[in-house]
C-alpha positions in Angstrom: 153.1 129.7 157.7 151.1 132.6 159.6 148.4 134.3 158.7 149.1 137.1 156.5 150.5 140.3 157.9 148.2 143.1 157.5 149.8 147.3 156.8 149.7 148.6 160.4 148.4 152.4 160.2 148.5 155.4 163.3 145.6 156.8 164.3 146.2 159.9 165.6 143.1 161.4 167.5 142.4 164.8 168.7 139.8 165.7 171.0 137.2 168.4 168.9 136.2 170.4 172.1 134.6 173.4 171.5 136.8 173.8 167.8 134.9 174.1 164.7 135.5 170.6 163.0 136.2 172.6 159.9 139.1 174.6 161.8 139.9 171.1 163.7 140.7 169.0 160.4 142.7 172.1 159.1 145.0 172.3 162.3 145.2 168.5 162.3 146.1 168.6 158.8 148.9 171.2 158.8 150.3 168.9 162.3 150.5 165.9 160.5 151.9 166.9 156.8 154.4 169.1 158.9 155.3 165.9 160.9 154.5 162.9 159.2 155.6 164.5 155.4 152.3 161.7 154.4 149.6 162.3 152.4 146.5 161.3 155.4 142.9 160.8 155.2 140.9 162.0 157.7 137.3 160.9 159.4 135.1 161.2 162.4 135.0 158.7 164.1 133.6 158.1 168.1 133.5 162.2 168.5 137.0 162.3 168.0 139.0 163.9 164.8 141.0 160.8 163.8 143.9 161.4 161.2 144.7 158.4 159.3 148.5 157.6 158.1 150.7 155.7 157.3 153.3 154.7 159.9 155.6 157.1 160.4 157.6 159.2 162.5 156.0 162.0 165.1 156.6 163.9 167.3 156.2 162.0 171.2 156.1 165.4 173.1 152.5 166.2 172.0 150.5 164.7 175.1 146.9 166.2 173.6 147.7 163.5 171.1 146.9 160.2 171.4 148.5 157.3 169.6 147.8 153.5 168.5 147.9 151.3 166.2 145.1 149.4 164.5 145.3 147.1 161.7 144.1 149.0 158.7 140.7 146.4 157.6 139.0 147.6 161.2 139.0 151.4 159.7 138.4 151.0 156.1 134.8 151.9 156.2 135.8 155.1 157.9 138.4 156.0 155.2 137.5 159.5 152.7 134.3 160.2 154.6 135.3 163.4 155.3 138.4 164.4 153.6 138.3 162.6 150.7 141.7 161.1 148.9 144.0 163.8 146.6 142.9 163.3 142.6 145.8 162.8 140.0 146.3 164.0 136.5 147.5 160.7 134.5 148.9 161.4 131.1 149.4 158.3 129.1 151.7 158.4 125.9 150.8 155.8 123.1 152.2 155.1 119.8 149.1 153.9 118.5 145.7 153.5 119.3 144.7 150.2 121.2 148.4 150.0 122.7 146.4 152.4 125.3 144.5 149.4 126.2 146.6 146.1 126.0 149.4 147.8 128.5 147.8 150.3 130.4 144.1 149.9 129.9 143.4 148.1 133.4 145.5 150.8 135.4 143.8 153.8 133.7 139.8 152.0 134.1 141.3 152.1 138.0 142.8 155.7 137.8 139.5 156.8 136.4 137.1 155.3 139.0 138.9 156.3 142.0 138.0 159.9 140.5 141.5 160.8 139.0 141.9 163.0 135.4 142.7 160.7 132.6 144.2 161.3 129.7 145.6 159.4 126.8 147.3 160.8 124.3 147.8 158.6 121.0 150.7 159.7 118.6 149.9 157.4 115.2 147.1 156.6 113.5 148.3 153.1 113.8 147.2 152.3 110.0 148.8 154.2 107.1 151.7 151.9 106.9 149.2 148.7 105.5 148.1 150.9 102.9 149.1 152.2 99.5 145.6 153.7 98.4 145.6 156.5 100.3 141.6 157.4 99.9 141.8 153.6 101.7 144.3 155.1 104.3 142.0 157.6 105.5 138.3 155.9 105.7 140.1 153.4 108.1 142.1 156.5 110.0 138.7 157.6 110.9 137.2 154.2 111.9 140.6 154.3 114.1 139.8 157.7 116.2 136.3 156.7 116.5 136.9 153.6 117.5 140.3 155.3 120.3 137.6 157.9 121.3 134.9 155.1 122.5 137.7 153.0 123.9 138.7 155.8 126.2 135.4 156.9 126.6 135.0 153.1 128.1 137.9 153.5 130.3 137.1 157.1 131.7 139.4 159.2 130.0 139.9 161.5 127.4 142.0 161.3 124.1 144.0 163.2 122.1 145.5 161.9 118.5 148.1 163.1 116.4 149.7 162.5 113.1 153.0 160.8 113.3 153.9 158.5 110.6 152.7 154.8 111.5 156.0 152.9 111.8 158.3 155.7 110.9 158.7 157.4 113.7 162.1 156.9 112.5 161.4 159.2 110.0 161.1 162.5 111.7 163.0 164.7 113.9 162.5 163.0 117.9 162.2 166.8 118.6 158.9 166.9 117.1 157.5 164.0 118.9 159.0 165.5 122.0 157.1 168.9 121.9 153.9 167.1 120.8 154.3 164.8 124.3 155.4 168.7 125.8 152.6 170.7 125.1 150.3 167.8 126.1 152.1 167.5 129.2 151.6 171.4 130.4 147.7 171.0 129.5 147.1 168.2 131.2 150.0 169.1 134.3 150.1 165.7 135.1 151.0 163.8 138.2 152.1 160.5 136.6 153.2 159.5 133.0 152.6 155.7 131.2 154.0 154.9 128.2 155.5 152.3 126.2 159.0 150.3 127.1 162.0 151.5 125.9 162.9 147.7 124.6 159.5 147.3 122.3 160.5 145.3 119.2 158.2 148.3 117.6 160.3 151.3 116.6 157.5 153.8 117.1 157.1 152.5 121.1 160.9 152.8 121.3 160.4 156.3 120.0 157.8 157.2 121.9 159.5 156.0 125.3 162.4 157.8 124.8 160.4 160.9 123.4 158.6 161.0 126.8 161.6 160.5 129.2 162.7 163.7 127.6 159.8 165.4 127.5 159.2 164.6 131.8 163.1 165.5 132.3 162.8 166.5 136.0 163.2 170.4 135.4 162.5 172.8 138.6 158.6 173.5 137.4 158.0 170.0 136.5 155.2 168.2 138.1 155.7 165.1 137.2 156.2 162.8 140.2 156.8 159.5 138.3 157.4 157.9 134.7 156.5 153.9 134.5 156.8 151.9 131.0 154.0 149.6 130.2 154.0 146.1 128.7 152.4 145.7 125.1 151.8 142.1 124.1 153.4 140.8 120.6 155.9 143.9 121.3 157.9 144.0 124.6 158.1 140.0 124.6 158.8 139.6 120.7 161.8 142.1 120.6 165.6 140.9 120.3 166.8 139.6 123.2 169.3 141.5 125.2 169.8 142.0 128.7 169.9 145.7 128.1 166.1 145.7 127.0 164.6 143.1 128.3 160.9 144.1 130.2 161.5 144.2 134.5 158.9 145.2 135.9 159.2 146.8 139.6 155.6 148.1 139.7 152.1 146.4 140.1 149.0 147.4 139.9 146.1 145.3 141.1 143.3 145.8 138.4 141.1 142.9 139.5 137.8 145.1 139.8 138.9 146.4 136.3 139.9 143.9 134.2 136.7 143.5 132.9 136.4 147.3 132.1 139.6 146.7 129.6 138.4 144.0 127.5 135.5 146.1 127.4 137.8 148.7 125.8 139.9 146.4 123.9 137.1 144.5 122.0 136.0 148.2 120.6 139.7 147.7 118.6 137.8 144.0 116.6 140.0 144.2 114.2 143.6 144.5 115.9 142.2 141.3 117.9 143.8 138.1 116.5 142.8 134.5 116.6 144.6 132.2 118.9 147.2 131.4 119.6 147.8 135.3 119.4 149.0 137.4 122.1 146.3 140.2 120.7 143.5 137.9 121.9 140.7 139.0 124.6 141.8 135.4 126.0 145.2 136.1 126.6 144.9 139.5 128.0 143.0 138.2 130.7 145.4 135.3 131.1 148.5 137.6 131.4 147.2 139.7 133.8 146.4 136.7 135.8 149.8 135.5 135.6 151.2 139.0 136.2 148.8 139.2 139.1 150.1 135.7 140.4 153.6 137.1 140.7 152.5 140.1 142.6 149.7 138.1 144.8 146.5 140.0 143.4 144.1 138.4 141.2 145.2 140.3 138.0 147.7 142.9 138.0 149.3 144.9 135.2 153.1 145.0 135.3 155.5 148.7 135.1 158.8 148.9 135.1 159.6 152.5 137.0 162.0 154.9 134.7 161.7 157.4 137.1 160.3 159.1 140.2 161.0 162.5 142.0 159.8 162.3 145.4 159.0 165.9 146.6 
């Protein structure tokens, strides 16, 4: 077997001359979206304006342009010096607080660092359905948003909580749950949406799934580019077996340099941990990203399964 192929980007340079580099990235900019239809980055490099894509087509009559290719290790040091990579806004929906973490929690810790908007909005308290003293109920509801609020605070996001019925989402109108996950979405205008998968033996991730694919129906003002399910341990591989909502992932996200960063998060939630053998353990989070990141050759990855993406 070869050595591994690498992604082959096009460099295309332009000659600054007397053009203000300001005015020289903005002209190269408007060439290249108009052509290439890529998000680019763009650097100096050797007193030329280089504009980095991925390959693409363009347009061959242009001779002031020059064109190669380069295999894309040899440029990485280059890469958002000047013209630094497009932020997201990434909305995660939760049933209940820590399911932020176990599914999600690498992803958003990466999301965060690489400067995007974070936000997780939790829909549960996650504890009023163990308790029939309800004076009980609510000193451990506000150990719970203390404890969500230092777990995303870990992470790099933000959090919102609301007051859906733990375990009953059953209970109320899916309408309600689906203006919640609306008016979060138009403050927070985000670019991508996490949230649990539609075949969670838990009711309230089922819920919540199918509250947020209606809440991001692609509409003509929406902004939301993609929707992508998350894995929650003790609930997407406990639920009843059917091929119709079984957990297939088509996304991976390597979370190596984060993984570390979650557990960080996770142990804030001590007492939704379990002892081993457990899937809730600190152990087998790390082990499951592993083996997730095995199957998509990174170190540790976290697992999606796409339910949608409008490609504008």
């Amino acid at each position: 077997m070869g050595p591994p192929r690498q992604r082959q980007l096009e460099i295309v340079s332009v000659k600054w001359g007397e053009m203000n580099p300001t005015i020289a990235v903005r002209e190269a900019l408007t060439w290249v979206t108009e052509c290439m239809g890529f998000g680019i980055v763009v650097c100096p490099l050797d007193g030329l304006l280089t504009v980095v894509t991925e390959l693409h087509h363009h347009d061959t009559d242009s001779s002031n342009r020059i064109y190669s290719r380069i295999a894309a290790p040899s440029i990485t040091p280059y890469l958002y010096s000047v013209f630094p990579r497009k932020s997201m806004s990434v909305l995660c929906i939760a049933a209940h607080p820590d399911d932020e973490v176990l599914g999600v929690g690498g992803t958003l810790a990466r999301h965060a660092a690489d400067g995007d908007d974070v936000h997780i909005c939790i829909l549960s308290d996650g504890v009023t359905s163990r308790y029939d003293d309800s004076d009980a109920a609510d000193k451990e509801i506000k150990q719970r948003r203390q404890r969500a609020e230092q777990a995303a605070d870990t992470l790099g996001a933000t959090v919102s909580l609301h007051g859906f019925p733990d375990n009953s989402f059953d209970t109320v109108p899916l309408l309600d749950i689906v203006q919640v996950i609306e008016t979060e979405i138009e403050e927070h205008d985000p670019d991508v949406v996490y949230t649990h998968h539609y075949g969670d033996l838990n009711i309230d991730h089922e819920l919540a799934c199918r509250a947020t694919i209606t809440a991001t129906r692609p509409l003509a003002d929406s902004e939301v580019d993609r929707v992508l399910a998350f894995e929650t341990l003790s609930a997407s591989e406990w639920s009843v077996p059917s091929p119709d909502n079984a957990f297939q992932p088509t996304s991976f996200v390597d979370v190596s340099d984060h993984l570390a960063t979650k557990t960080d998060a996770l142990s804030v939630y001590e007492t939704e941990l379990r002892e081993p053998p457990h899937p809730r353990t600190v152990d087998t989070v790390e082990k499951n990203a592993e083996v997730w990141g095995s199957k998509a050759g990174v170190p540790a990855a976290e697992p999606f399964e796409l339910l949608r993406e409008v490609r504008r």
